[in-house]
C-alpha positions as CSV (number, residue, x, y, z in Angstrom):
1,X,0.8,-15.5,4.1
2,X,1.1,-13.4,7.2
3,X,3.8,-10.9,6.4
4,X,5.2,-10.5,10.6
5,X,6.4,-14.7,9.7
6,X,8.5,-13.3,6.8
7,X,10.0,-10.3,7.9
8,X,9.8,-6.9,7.4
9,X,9.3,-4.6,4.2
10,X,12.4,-4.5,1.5
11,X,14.1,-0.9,2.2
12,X,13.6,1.3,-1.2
13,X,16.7,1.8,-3.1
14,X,19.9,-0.2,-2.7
15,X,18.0,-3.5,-1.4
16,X,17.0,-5.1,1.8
17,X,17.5,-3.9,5.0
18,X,16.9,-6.5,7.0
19,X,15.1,-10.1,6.0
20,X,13.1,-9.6,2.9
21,X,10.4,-11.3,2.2
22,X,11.1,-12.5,-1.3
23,X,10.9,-16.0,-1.9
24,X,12.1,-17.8,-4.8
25,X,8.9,-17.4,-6.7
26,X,9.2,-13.6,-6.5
27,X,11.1,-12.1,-9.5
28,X,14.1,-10.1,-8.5
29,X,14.2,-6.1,-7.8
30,X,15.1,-5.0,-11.0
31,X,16.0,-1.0,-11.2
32,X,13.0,0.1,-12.5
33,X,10.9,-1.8,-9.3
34,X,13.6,0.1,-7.2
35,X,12.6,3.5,-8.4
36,X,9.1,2.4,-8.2
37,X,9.4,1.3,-4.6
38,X,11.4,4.4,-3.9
39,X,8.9,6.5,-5.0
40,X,6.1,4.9,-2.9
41,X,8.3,5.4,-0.1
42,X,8.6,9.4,0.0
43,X,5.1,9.6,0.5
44,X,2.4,8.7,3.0
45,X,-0.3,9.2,0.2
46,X,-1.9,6.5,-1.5
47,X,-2.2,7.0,-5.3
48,X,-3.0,5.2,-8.4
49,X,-0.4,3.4,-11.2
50,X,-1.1,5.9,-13.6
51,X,0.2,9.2,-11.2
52,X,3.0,6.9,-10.2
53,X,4.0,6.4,-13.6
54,X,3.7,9.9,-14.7
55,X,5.7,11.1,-11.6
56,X,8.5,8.5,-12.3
57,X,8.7,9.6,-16.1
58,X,8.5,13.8,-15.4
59,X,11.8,12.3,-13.0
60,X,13.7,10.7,-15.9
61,X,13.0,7.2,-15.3
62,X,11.8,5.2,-18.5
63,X,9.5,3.0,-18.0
64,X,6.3,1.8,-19.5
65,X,2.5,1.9,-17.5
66,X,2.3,-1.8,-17.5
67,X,5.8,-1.8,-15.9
68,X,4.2,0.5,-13.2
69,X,1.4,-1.9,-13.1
70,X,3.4,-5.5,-12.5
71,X,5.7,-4.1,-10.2
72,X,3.1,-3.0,-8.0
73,X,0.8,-6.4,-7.9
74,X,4.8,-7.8,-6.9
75,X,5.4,-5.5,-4.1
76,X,1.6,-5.5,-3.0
77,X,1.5,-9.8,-3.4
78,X,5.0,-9.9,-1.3
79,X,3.5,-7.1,1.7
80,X,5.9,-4.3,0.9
81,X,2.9,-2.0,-0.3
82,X,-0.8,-1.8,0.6
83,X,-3.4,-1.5,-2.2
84,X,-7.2,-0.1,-1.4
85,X,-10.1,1.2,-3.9
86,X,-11.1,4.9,-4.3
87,X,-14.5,5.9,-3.8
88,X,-14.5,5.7,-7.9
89,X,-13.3,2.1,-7.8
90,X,-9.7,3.1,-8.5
91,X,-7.1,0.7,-7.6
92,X,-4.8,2.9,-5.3
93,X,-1.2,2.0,-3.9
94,X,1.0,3.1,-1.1
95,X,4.5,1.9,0.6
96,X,3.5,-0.1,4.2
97,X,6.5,1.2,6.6
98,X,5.7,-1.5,8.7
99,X,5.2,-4.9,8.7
100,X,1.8,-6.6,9.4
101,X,-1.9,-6.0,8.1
102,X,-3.1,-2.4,8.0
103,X,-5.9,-0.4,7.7
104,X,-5.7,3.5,6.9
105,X,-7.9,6.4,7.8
106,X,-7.6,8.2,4.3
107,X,-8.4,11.6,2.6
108,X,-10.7,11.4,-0.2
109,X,-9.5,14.9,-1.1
110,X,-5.1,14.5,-1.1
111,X,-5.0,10.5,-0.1
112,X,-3.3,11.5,2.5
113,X,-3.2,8.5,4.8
114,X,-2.5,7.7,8.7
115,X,-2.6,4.1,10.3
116,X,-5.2,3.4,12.2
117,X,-5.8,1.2,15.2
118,X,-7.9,-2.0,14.2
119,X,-7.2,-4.5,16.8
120,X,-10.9,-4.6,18.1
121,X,-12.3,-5.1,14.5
122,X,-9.6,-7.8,14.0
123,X,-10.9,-9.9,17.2
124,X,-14.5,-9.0,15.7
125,X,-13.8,-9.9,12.5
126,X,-12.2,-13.5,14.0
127,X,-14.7,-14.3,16.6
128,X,-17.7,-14.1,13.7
129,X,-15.6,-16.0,11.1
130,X,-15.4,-18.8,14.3
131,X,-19.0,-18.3,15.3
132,X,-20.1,-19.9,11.7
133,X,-17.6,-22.0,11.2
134,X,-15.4,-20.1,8.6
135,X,-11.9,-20.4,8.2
136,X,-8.8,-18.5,6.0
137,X,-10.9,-15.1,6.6
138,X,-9.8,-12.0,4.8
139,X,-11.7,-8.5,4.9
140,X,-11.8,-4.9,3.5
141,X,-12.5,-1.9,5.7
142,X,-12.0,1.9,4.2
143,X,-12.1,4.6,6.3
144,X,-12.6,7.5,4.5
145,X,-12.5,11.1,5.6
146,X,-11.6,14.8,4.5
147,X,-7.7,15.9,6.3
148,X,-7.8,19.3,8.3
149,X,-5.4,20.3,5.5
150,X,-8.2,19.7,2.5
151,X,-10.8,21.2,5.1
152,X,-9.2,24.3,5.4
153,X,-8.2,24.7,2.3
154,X,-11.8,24.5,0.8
155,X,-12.9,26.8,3.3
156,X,-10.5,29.2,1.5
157,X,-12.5,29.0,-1.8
């Protein structure tokens, strides 16, 4: 599913603002998927179910973990989030502002997270999947750093 053919991200709180891409298999933005969304939004962190959950609850919201949990593998299944691995093997999440396939360059310390640039290793990635004859390719890259924020910060200490 190529998320570019079926439009752009849903917009955190009220609904869509533009073409979703929810199909009729996709279960319906219920309030607590809002919040959940929402929340994902303010950041530009990446950071597991469980801190998601604990944030959302310290806000007011009521919702149980496995709430947390569902409407993340919806949001991440339909494009509207990106999902990665810690160094630990953590499942982590964050909201994906833009359309398309990412890849982050990410703090180990914070999770803070920026975009990167991947064309190249796309083409790469394409021209050895053609060289042997494979087809329906999908790949993992982390890029995994310290921020200048995190690095200064432990100089402190």
């Amino acid at each position: 599913m190529t998320d570019a053919a079926q439009g752009g991200p849903s917009t955190p709180g009220q609904g869509p603002a533009r073409p979703t891409r929810r199909t009729s298999s996709v279960p319906v933005a219920t309030v607590a998927r809002r919040a959940i969304l929402a929340a994902l939004a303010e950041s530009s962190a990446f950071v597991t179910a469980q801190a998601l959950h604990a944030r959302l609850t310290a806000e007011g919201h009521r919702m149980g973990l496995a709430t947390v949990y569902r409407a993340l593998r919806v949001y991440a299944d339909i494009g509207d989030i990106d999902r990665t691995r810690a160094e630990d093997g953590t499942v982590l999440f964050r909201y994906r502002p833009d359309p398309g396939h990412h890849h982050y360059l990410r703090c180990r310390s914070c999770g803070y997270s920026v975009p990167i640039h991947s064309e190249p290793f796309e083409a790469w990635t394409a021209t050895i999947g053609s060289r042997h004859d494979f087809t329906d390719l999908t790949h993992t890259v982390e890029v995994l750093g310290t921020c200048s924020s995190c690095w200064m910060h432990r100089g402190e200490g």
